[in-house]
N, C-alpha and C positions, 0 to 999 in steps of 0.2 A: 294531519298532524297538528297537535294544538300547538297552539303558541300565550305567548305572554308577555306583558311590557316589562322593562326590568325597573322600570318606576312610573307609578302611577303620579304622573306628575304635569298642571296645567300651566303651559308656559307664558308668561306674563306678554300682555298685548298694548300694555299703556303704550300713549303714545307721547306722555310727556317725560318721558326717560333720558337724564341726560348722558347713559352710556352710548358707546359709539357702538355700532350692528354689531361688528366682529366680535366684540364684549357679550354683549347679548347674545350672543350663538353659542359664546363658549359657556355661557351661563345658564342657558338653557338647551342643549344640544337636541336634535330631532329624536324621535321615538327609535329604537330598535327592538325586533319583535325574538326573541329566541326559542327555541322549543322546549315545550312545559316542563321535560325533564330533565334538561340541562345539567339547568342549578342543583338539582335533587341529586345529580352524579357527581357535580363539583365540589359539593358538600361533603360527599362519601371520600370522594378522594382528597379532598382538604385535611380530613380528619387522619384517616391514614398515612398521608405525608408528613401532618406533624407528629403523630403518635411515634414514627421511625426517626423526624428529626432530634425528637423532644428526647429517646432514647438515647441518640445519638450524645447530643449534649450532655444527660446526665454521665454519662461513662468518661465523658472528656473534665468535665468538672470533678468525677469522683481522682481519677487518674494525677490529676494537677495538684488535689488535696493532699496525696498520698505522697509525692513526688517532695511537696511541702513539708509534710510532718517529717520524712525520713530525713531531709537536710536542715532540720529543725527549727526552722522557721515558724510555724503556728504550734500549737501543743494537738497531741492525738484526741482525738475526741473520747469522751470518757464513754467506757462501755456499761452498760443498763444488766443487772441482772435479768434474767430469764424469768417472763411471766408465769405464774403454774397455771397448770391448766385446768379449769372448773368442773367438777365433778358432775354438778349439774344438766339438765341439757340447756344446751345454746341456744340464743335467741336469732333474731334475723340478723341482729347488727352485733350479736359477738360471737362467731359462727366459731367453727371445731376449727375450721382452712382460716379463719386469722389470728386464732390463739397458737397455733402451728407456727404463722408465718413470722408473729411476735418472738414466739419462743426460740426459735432458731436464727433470729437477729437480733438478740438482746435487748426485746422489748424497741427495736424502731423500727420504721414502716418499711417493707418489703421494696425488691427494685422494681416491682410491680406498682405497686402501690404510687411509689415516687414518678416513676415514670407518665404514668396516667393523671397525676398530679400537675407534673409540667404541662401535658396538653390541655389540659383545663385550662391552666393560666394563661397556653398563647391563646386558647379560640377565645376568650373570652376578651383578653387585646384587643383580638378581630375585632369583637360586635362592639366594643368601646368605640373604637376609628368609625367604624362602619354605622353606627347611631348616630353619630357627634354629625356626620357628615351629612346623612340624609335628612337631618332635623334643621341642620342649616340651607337647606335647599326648600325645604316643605315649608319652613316660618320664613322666608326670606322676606314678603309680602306682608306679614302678618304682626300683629301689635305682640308685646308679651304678655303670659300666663300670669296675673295674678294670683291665683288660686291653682293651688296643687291638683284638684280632683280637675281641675279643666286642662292641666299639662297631663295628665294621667287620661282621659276622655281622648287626648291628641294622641298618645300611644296605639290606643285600642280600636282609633278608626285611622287617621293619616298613615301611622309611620304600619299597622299590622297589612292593611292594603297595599300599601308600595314595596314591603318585603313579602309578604304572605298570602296575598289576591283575597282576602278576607278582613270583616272585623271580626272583633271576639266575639265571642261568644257570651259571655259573661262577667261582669263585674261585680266584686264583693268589696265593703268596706266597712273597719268597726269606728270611723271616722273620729281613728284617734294616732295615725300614720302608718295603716296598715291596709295594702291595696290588693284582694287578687284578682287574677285576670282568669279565666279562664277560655281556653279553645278545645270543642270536643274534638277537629279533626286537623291536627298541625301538623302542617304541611312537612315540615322538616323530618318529622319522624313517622310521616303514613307508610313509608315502602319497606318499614324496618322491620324483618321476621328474624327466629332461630329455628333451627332447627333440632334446637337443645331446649326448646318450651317458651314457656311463654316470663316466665323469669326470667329466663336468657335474655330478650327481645326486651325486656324492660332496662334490664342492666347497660346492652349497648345503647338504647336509645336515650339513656340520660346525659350520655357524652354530648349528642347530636342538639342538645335545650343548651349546653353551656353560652354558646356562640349567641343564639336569640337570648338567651338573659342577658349576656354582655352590650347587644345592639339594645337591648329596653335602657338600661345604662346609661349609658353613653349618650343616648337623647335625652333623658331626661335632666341627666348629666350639663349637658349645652342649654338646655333650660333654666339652668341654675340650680336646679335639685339634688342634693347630692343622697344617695336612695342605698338601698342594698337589695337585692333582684337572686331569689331563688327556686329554684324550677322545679319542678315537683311533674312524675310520673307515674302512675300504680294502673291506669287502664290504656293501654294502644289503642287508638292513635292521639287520648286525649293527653292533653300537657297544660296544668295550672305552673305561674306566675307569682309567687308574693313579692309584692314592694314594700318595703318596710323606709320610712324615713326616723332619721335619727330623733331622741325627744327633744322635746323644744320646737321642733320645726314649726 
């Protein structure tokens, strides 16, 4: 059965350290080896625990809003006439199923919609904590990133090996703050099929890049870069990356 480290991480050996051992142990704790697919099932079940939390909240928030308006405390939210629908045919991104789901909510976003919305928001949380934290353990040793493409170079070999047992595969850049990364075979979304096609398997697999865009974040993030990180899927099991820094940077 395979196994894997759950960070690829070399623990410092100086010997002129003035913390005490116990310090040292907790800072650098010994290896644990877990089996390769673990994480590829904790992943699957992280996503589906919040997708039912994320539910969960939205219903309790719609609930409170309601609860509000009727004892007149905020004002009802104004209702949106009804979109028409295009006589046209539909494109990929303004399909016949969302001009539907428009028109029959008054042109706002479906509780579908919202809900898959909120679990964006929390896995993406996740990989903010969860970059911030490994980038402080991986540079603990290490001077700072002058240069942006050298804090971007630390993404694509330190922080993609300690979460992903790989580097990238690929870096692109029009070296004017715009970075992509690309990986032909990422790891998060290799085991991901439908059996509704291969559109299907793309659409769920784009939930599953939220969490690693949020962990590229995050690190770069505690690097001092403050970036925006968007994932992009159109072939299984590849997954590009754009980092975009604000102008001026």
């Amino acid at each position: 059965m395979a196994s894997r480290s759950s960070a690829t991480i070399v623990p410092s050996t100086s010997a002129g350290t003035l913390a005490p051992q116990n310090l040292v142990a907790l800072a650098d704790p010994p290896v644990r080896q877990i089996d390769a697919a673990v994480m590829d099932y904790f992943i699957i079940e992280l996503v589906n625990t919040l997708r039912a939390s994320a539910a969960v909240a939205t219903e309790r928030s719609k609930k409170i809003e309601a609860e509000m308006v009727e004892a007149g405390l905020i004002p009802a939210p104004p209702v949106l006439p009804p979109q028409p629908l295009k006589k046209d045919a539909p494109s990929a991104r303004d399909s016949t199923t969302s001009l539907n789901s428009r028109a029959s909510t008054g042109g706002r976003a479906s509780v579908a919609d919202e809900a898959e919305e909120a679990v964006r928001t929390r896995l993406e949380a996740i990989g903010l904590h969860v970059g911030a934290n490994f980038t402080e353990r991986l540079c603990r040793d290490r001077p700072l990133f002058g240069e942006t493409l050298d804090a971007i170079k630390f993404i694509c070999k330190d922080i993609w090996v300690a979460c992903w047992e790989k580097q990238v595969d690929n870096l692109r850049t029009n070296h004017r703050g715009i970075y992509v990364l690309q990986d032909n075979s990422f790891q998060p979304v290799r085991r991901i099929s439908s059996w509704e096609g291969r559109a299907d398997a793309i659409r769920r697999a784009k939930l599953y890049a939220v969490m690693p865009a949020g962990i590229i974040r995050g690190a770069l993030s505690r690097l001092g870069f403050q970036t925006t990180v968007s994932p992009e899927i159109t072939s299984l099991p590849q997954c590009t990356f754009q980092v975009k820094l604000p102008k001026g940077t």
